[in-house]
C-alpha positions as CSV (number, residue, x, y, z in Angstrom):
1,X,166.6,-89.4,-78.0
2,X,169.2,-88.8,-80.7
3,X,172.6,-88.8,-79.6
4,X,174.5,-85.0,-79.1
5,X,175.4,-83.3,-81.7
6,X,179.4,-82.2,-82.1
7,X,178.4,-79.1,-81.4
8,X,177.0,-79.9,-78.0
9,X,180.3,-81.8,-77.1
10,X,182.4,-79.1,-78.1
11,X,180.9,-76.9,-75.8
12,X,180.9,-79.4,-72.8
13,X,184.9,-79.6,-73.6
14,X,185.0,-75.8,-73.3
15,X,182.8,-75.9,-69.9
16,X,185.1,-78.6,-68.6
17,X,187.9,-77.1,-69.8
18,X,186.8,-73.6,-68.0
19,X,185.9,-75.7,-65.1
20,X,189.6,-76.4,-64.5
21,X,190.8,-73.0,-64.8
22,X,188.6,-72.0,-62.1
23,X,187.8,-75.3,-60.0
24,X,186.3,-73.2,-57.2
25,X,183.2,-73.3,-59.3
26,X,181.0,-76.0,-60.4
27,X,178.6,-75.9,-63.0
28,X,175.0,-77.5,-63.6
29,X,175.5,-81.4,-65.0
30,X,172.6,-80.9,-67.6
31,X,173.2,-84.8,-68.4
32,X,172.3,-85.7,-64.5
33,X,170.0,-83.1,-63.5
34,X,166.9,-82.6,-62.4
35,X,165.6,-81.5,-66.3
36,X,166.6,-85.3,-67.2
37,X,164.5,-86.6,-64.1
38,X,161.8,-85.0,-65.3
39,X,162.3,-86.1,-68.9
40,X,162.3,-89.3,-67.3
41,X,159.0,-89.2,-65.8
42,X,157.2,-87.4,-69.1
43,X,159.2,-90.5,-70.6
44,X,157.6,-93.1,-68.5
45,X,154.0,-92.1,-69.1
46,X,154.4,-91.9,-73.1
47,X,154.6,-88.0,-73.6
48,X,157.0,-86.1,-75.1
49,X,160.5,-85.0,-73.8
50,X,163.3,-82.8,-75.0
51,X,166.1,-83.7,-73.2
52,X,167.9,-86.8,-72.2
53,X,166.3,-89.0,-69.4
54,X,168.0,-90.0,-66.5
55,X,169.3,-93.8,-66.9
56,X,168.7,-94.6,-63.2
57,X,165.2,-93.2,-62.9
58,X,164.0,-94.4,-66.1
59,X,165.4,-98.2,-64.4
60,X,162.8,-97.9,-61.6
61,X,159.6,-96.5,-63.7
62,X,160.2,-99.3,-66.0
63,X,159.3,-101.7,-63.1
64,X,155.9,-100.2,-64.1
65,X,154.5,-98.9,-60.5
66,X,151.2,-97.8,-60.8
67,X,151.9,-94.4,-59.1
68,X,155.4,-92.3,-59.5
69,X,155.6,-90.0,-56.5
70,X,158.3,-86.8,-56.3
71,X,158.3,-85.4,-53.4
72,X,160.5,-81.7,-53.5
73,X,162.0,-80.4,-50.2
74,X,163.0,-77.0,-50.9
75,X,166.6,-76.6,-49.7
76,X,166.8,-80.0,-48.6
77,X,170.5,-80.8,-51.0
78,X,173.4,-83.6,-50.4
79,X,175.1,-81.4,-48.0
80,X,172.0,-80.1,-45.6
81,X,171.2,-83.9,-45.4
82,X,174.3,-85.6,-44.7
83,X,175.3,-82.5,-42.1
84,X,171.4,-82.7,-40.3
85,X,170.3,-86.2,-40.6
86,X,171.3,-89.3,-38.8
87,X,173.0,-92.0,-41.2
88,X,171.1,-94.7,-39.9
89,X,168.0,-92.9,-40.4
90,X,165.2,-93.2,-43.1
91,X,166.8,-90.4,-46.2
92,X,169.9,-91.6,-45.8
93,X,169.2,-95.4,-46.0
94,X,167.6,-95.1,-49.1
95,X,169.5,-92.5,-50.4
96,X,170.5,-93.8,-54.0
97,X,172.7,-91.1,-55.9
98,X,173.1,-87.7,-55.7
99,X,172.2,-85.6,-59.1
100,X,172.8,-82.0,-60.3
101,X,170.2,-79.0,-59.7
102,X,170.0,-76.3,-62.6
103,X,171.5,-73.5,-62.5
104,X,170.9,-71.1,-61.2
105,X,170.3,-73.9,-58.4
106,X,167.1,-72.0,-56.6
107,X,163.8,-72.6,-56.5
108,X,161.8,-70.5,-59.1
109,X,164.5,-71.9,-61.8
110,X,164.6,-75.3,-60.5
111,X,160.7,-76.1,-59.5
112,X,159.8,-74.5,-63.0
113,X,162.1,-77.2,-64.7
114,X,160.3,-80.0,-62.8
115,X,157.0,-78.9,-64.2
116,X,158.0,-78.3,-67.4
117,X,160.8,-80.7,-68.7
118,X,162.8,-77.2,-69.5
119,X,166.2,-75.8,-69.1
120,X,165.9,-72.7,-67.3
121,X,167.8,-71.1,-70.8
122,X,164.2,-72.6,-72.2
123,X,161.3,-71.3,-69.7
124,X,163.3,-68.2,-68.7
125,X,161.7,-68.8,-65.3
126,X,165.6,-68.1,-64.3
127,X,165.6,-67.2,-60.7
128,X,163.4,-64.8,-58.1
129,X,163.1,-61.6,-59.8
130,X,163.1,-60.9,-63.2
131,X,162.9,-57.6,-65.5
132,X,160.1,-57.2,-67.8
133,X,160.6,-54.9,-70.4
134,X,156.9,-54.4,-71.2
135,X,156.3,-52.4,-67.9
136,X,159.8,-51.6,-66.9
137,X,159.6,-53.1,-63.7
138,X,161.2,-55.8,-62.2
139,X,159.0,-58.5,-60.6
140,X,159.2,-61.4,-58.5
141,X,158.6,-64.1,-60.7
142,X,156.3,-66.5,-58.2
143,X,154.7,-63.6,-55.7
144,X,154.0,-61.0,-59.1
145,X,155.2,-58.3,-56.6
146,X,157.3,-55.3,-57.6
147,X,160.7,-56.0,-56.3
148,X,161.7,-52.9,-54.8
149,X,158.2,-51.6,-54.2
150,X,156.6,-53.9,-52.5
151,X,153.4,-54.0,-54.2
152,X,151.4,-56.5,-56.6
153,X,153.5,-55.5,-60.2
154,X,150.5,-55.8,-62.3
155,X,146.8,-56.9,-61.7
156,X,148.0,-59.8,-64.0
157,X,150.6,-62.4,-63.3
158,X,153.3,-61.0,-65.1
159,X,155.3,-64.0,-65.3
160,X,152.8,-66.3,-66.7
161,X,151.8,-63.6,-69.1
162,X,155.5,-63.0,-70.8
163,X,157.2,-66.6,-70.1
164,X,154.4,-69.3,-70.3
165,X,155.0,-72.9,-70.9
166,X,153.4,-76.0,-71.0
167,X,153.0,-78.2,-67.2
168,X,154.2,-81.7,-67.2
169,X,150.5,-82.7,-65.7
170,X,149.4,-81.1,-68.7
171,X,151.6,-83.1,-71.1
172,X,150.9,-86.3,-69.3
173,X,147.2,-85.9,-69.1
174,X,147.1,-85.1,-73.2
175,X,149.4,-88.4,-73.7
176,X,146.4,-90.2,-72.1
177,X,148.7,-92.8,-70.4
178,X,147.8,-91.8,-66.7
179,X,147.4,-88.7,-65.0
180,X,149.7,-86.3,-63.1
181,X,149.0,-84.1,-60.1
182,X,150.7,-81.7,-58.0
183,X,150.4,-81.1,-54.5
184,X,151.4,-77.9,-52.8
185,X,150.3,-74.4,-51.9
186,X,149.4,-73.4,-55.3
187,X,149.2,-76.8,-57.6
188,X,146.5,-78.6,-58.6
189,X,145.7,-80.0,-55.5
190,X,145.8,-77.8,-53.1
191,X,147.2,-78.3,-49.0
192,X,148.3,-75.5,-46.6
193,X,150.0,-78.1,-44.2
194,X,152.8,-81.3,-44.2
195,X,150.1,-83.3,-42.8
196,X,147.9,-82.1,-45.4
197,X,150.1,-82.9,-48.0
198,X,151.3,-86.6,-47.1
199,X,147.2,-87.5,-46.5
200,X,146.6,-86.4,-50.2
201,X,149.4,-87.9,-51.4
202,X,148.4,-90.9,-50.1
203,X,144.5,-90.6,-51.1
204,X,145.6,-89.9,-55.0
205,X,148.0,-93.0,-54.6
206,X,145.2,-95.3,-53.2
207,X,142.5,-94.4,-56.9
208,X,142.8,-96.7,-59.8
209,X,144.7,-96.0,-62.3
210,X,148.5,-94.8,-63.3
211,X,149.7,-91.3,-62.1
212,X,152.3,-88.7,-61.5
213,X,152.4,-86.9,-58.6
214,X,154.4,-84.1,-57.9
215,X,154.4,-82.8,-54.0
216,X,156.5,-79.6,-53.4
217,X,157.2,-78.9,-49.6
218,X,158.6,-75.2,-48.7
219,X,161.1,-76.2,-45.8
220,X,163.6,-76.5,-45.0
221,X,164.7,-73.4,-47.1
222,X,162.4,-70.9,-45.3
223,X,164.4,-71.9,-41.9
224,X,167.5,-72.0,-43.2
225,X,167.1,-68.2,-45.0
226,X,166.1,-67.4,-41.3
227,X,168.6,-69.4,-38.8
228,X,171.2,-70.3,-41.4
229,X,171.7,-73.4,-43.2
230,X,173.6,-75.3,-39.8
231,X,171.2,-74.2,-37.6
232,X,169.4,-76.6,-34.8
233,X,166.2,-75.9,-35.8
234,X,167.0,-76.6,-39.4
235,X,167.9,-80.1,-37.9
236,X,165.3,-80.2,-35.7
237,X,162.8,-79.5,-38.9
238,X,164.7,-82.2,-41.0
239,X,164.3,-85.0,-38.8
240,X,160.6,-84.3,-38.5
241,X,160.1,-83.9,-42.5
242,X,161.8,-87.4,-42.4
243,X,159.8,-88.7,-39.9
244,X,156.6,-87.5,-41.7
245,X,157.6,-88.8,-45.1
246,X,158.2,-92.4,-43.5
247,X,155.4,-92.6,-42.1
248,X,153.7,-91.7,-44.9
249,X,155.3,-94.4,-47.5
250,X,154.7,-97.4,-44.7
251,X,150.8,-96.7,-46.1
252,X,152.1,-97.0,-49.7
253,X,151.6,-99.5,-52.0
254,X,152.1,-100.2,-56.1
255,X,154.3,-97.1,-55.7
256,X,157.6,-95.4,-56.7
257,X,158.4,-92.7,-54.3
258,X,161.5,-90.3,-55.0
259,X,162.2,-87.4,-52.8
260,X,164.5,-84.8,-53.8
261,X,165.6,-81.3,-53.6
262,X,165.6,-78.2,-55.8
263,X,168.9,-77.0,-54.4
264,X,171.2,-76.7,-51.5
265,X,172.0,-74.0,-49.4
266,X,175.4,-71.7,-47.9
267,X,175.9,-69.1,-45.2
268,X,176.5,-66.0,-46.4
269,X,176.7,-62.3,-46.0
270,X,176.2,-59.3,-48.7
271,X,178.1,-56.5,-50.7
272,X,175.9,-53.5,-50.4
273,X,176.0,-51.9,-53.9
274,X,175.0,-48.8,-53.3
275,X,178.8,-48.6,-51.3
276,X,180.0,-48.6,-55.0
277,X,178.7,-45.5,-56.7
278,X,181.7,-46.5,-59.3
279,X,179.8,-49.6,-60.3
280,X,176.4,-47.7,-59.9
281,X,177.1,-45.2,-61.8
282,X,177.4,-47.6,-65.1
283,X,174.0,-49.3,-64.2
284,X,170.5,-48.5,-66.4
285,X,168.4,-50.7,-64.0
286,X,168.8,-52.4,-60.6
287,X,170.0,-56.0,-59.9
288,X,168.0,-58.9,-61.0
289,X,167.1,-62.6,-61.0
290,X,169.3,-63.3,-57.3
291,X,171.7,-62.4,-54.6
292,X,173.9,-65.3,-55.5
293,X,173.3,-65.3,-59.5
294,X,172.7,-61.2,-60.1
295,X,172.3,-59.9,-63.3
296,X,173.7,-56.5,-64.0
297,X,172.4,-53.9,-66.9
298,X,175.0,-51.9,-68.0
299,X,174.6,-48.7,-69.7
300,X,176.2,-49.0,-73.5
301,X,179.6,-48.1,-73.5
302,X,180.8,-48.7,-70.7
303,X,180.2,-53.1,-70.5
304,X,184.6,-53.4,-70.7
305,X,185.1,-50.6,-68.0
306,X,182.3,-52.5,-65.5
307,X,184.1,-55.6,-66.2
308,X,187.5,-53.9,-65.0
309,X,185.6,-51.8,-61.9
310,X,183.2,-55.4,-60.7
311,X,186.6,-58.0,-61.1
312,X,188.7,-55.3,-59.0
313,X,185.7,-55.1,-56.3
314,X,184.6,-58.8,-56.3
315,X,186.6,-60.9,-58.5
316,X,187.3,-63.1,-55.6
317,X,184.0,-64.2,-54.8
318,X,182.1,-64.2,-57.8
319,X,182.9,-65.4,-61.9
320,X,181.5,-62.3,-64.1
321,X,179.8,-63.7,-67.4
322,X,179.2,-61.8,-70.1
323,X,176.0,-62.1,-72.3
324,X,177.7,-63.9,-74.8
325,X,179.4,-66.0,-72.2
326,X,176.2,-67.5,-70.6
327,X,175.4,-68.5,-74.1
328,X,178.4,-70.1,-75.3
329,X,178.4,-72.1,-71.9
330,X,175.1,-72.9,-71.9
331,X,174.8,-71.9,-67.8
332,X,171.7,-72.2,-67.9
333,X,171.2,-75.4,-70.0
334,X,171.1,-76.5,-73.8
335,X,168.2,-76.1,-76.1
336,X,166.5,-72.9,-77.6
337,X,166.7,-70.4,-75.5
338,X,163.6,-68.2,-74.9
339,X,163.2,-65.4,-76.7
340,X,163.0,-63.1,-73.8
341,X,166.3,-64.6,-72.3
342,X,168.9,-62.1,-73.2
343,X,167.1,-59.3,-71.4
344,X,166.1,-61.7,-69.0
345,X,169.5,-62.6,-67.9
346,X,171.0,-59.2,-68.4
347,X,174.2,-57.9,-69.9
348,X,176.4,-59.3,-67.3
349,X,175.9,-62.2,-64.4
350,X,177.9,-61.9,-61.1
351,X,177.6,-65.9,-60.0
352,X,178.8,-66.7,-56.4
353,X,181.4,-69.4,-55.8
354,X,182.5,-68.0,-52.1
355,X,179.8,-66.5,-49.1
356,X,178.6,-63.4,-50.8
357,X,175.6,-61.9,-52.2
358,X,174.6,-59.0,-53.3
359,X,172.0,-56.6,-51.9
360,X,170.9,-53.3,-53.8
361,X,170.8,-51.5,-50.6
362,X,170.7,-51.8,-46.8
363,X,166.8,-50.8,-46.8
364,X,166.1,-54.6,-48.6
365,X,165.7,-57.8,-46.5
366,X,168.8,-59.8,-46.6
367,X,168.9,-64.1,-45.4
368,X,171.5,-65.5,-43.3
369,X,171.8,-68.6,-45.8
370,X,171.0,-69.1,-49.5
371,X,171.6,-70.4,-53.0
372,X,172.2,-69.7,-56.6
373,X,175.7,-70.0,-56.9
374,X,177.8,-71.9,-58.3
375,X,179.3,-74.3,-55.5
376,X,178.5,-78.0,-54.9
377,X,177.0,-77.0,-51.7
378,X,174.3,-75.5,-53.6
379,X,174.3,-77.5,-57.3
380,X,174.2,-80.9,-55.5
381,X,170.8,-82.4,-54.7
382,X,169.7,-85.7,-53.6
383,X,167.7,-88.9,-55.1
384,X,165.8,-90.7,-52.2
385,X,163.9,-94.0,-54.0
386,X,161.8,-95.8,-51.9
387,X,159.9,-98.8,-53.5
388,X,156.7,-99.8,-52.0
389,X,155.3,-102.7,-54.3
């Protein structure tokens, strides 16, 4: 990879110089990240990359294991695990390092940069609900349903349609060094349970030859959105995701197994903007992308006067970035940006750095915990290496 550019430094200095001004805030480390991980494992089976690789991964592929293994807990980041877990128990003895999520740091953004070796500035993926200016309509990215309606957007995926890109398995497979696979819900091998999931895990690491498989796990962030991130039962499901994984990696063998997290969660509670009919009143569409990391369409004209009204109301718990702003500090991570970003990400972003989201109105569901902000509660995410020779 060829080493940054001035340019690329100079903004870094800006971000860090930002980051000082307002240290309740902490940006996505797009040099230890979860993009560079998966540069790293593209990397290790000889396809191509765009990004920096992450030093310490790239040490324990080059051991050469037969089969890399990524397990993803959803919601499962530094905080949830040193809070839930026992230190003496199986994450936390072979925990190695902790590394930064993407911003925003939830799971359409972050999952769609593990199976693609993307910034979320590149796949546009950017968080839960998106605007697509093609049918008006704003659409959850993952479920294609109409955000506000409740009801399938399109009879096509309108996601896949307007922001393709190319899968790591995909990009692995063509490179012809070994194979990748994901296991999940919806990937390319398909499980509907945890048991489910750590058996095929363990039948794709048993065939010859050298792989990539990618396992994605939906807990504990459903419980937590439910019963908040300090919950008993959030410990309760922890300890018996650990338990399930160990198990699983005593029948291992010839393999790397990393287990990580696409974000981390915080408690929260929510303005209701429809309280504001001074800041609706300057809107031409509803809220966007996420509760935590909302992007705002502002009708033209009046983008300095919603910057006065939105700092006055919320200035406290939320930074305010402008379109030009989430450029200049790269937010959302270096390289081209997709062409459909700028609508994508709106005209302004309200990020979170205190316990408040937004909600469009009181008729919408609204979790007890979540993520997408900008604190290290939510950025900070876990790297779990067991080696099973």
């Amino acid at each position: 990879m060829e080493q940054k550019s001035a340019e690329q430094k100079s903004v870094e200095q800006k971000r860090q110089e930002k980051w000082k001004r307002e240290d309740r805030h902490m940006y996505a480390d797009y040099s230890n990240s979860l993009v560079n991980l998966s540069c790293s494992v593209l990397k290790r089976f000889g396809a191509e990359y765009g990004h920096q690789t992450l030093p310490c991964a790239d040490n324990w592929m080059e051991k050469g294991y037969r089969n890399v293994v990524v397990i993803l807990l959803d919601g499962m980041g530094c905080d949830a695990m040193n809070y839930h877990l026992k230190q003496d128990g199986f994450f936390r003895k072979y925990y190695r390092c902790a590394v930064s999520s993407v911003f925003p740091p939830t799971t359409t953004a972050a999952t769609t940069t593990m199976e693609s070796g993307l910034t979320p500035a590149e796949h546009g993926w950017l968080g839960w609900s998106l605007y697509f200016s093609e049918i008006q309509k704003i659409v959850n990215a993952f479920t294609n349903q109409d955000q506000y309606e409740r009801v399938q957007a399109e009879d096509y995926h309108v996601a896949s349609r307007y922001i393709p890109y190319t899968k790591i398995y995909e990009k692995i497979n063509r490179a012809g060094v070994g194979h990748g696979y994901s296991v999940s819900h919806f990937g390319t091998n398909k499980i509907e349970t945890l048991d489910e999931l750590c058996g095929e895990v363990q039948r794709l690491c048993g065939q010859e030859g050298e792989k990539y498989i990618y396992a994605y796990w939906e807990e504990p962030d459903s419980i937590m959105h439910d019963t908040g991130c300090r919950s008993e039962s959030v410990t309760a499901n922890m300890r018996y995701l650990e338990q399930k994984i160990a198990e699983m990696s005593h029948q291992l063998e010839d393999t790397l197994l990393i287990v990580t997290a696409d974000h981390g969660h915080i408690d929260l509670s929510h303005y209701i903007l429809t309280d504001y009919p001074d800041i609706l009143e300057m809107l031409r569409l509803s809220i966007s992308v996420e509760a935590r990391a909302a992007a705002f369409y502002v009708k033209e004209g009046c983008e300095e006067e919603f910057s006065k009204r939105f700092c006055r109301h919320f200035g406290e718990e939320f930074l305010l970035f402008s379109a030009e702003e989430m450029l200049e500090w790269q937010i959302f991570g270096d390289g081209v940006p997709h062409e459909k970003f700028r609508e994508l990400a709106g005209d302004f972003l309200a990020v979170g750095i205190a316990h408040k989201g937004f909600a469009w109105s009181r008729n919408l569901p609204m979790f007890l915990s979540n993520h997408a902000g900008m604190t290290e509660q939510e950025m900070i995410v876990p790297l779990i290496v067991v080696e099973k020779p």
